[in-house]
Every structure is written in C-alpha cells, then in structure tokens.
C-alpha positions as CSV (number, residue, x, y, z in Angstrom):
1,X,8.1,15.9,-8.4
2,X,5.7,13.0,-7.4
3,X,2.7,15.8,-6.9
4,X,3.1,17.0,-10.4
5,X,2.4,13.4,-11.8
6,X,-0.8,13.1,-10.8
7,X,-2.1,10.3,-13.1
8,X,-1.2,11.3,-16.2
9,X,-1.3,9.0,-19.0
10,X,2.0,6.9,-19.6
11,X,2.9,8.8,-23.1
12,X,2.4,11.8,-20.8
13,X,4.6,10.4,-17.5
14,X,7.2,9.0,-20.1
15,X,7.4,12.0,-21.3
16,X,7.6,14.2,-17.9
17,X,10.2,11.5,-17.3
18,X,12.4,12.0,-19.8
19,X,12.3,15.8,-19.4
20,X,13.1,16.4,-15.9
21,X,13.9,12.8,-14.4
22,X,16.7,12.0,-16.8
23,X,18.9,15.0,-16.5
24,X,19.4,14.6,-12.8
25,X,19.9,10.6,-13.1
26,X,22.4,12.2,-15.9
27,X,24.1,14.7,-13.7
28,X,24.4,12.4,-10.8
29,X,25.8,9.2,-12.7
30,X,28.1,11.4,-14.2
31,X,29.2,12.9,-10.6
32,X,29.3,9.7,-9.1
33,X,31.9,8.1,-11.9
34,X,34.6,10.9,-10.4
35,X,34.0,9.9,-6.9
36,X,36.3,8.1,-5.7
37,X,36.7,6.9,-2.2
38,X,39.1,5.2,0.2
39,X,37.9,1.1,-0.3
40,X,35.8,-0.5,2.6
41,X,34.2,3.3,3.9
42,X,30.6,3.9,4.7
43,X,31.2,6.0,1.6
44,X,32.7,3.6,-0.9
45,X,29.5,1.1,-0.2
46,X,27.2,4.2,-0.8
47,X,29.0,4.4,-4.6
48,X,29.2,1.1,-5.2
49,X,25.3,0.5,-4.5
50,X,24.6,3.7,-6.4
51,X,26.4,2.1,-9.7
52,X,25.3,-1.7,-8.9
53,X,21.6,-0.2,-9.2
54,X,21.6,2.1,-12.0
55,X,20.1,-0.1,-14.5
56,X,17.3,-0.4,-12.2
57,X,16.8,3.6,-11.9
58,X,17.2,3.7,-15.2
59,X,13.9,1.8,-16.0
60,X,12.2,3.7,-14.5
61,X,12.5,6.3,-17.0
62,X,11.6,4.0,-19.7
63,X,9.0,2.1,-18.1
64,X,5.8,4.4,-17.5
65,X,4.2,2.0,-15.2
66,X,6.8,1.6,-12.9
67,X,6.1,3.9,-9.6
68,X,8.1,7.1,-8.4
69,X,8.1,5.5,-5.5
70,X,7.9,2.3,-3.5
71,X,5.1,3.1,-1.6
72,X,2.8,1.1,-2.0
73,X,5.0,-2.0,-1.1
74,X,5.6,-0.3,1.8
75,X,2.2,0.4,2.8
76,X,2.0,-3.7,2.0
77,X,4.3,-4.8,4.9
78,X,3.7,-1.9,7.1
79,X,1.8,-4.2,9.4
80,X,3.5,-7.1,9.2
81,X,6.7,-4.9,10.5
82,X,4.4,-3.5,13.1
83,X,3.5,-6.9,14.5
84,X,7.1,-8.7,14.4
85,X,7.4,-7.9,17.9
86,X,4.2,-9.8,18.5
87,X,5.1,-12.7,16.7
88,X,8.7,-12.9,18.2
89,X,6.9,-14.3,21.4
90,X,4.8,-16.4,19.5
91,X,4.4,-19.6,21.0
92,X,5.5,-22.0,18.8
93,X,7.1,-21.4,15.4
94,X,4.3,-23.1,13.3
95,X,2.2,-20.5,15.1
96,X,4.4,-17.3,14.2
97,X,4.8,-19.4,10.2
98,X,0.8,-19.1,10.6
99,X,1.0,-15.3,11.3
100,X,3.0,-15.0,8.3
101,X,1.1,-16.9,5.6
102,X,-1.9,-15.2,7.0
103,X,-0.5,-11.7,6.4
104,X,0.9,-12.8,2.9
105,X,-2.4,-14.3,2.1
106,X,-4.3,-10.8,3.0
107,X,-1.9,-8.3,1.1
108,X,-2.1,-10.2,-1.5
109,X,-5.3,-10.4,-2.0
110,X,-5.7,-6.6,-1.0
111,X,-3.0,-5.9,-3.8
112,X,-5.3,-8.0,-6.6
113,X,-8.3,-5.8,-5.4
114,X,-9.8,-9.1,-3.5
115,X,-12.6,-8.3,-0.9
116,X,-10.7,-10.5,1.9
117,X,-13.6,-9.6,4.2
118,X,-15.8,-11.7,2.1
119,X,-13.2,-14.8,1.4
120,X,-11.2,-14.7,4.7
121,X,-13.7,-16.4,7.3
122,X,-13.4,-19.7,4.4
123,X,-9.9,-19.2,4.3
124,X,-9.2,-18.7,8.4
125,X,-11.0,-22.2,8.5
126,X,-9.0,-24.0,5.6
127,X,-5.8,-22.6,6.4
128,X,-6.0,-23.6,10.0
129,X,-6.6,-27.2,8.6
130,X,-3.6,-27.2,6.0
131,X,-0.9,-25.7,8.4
C-alpha cells in the first residue's frame, strides 16, 4: 500500500485511508474481539497488545500526517543500535553517557533539517566542556 501513497496531498491520503485502510483495521478488530485464547500464552499477549493499541492505529486513519510506517524513527536510531556494542566497552560510563548525548544531539538536529556538519565542530568543543 505504502508505494501507492506517494505524496499525495493529506485530503488525498485521508481519503486513500479511509477507503482501503479502514476496512481491514475494521475486519481485523472485528476478528480479534472473537478470539479468545487460553490467559498467559504467547497468543493471549499478541491480543491483548492488539486491543491495548487500537486507538493508536486508529489515528492513523484520521490523522494525514501521521506515517504508514515508522521508518523514519528507525532510520534515526539505526546507528546508535549499530554502535551499542561499542559503547558497552566504553571506558567509563560518563564516556558511553557522552556517546549518547552526542548521537541524540546529531539526529536531532538531522531530523529538524540542521546542517550538523556546519554546527557540530562548536558543539564537539562545548559539549566536551559541559559533560
């Protein structure tokens, strides 16, 4: 579905929305209310989530600007994930809390459209000094 919403206006992807999104969020809440599975199962969990978190589906179909898709928050802490291992072994823990705030600090300022190649050799030498 995502490759057929390729920016459309927000009238337009409300609209998309409500026409093909919302019968399946439809058919499947309606499916999931006559499931009913034995308590404390990998299963029972998977419902339970399902229903705690409907509201939150649900906006999506009524809010345009929300995303299909997460992707971009997980293109955010893509390298932060990547480097845990490093900073596991990190010398000291003010060290791997440095890592962190640095990585914060970048996406960020990636995320507000903020050139961090300009700002970040004045930051690298402020932040050293504050931590």
């Amino acid at each position: 579905m995502k490759g057929e919403y390729a920016e459309p206006s927000p009238e337009e992807r409300y609209t998309q929305r409500q026409e093909r999104s919302k019968k399946v969020l439809d058919d499947f809440y309606a499916w999931l209310e006559t499931v009913n599975p034995s308590q404390g199962t990998g299963l029972a969990k998977a419902v339970q989530y399902a229903r705690n978190e409907k509201s939150y589906l649900y906006a999506f179909l009524e809010d345009p600007q929300i995303p299909i898709d997460n992707n971009l928050a997980e293109k955010a802490v893509k390298p932060f994930v990547i480097g845990r291992k490093n900073r596991l072994f990190s010398s000291s823990p003010k060290g791997a809390d440095a890592g962190a705030t640095a990585y914060s600090i970048i996406n960020t300022a990636q995320a507000n459209g903020i050139d961090v190649n300009h700002h970040l050799p004045h930051r690298r030498e402020t932040v050293a000094t504050e931590i």
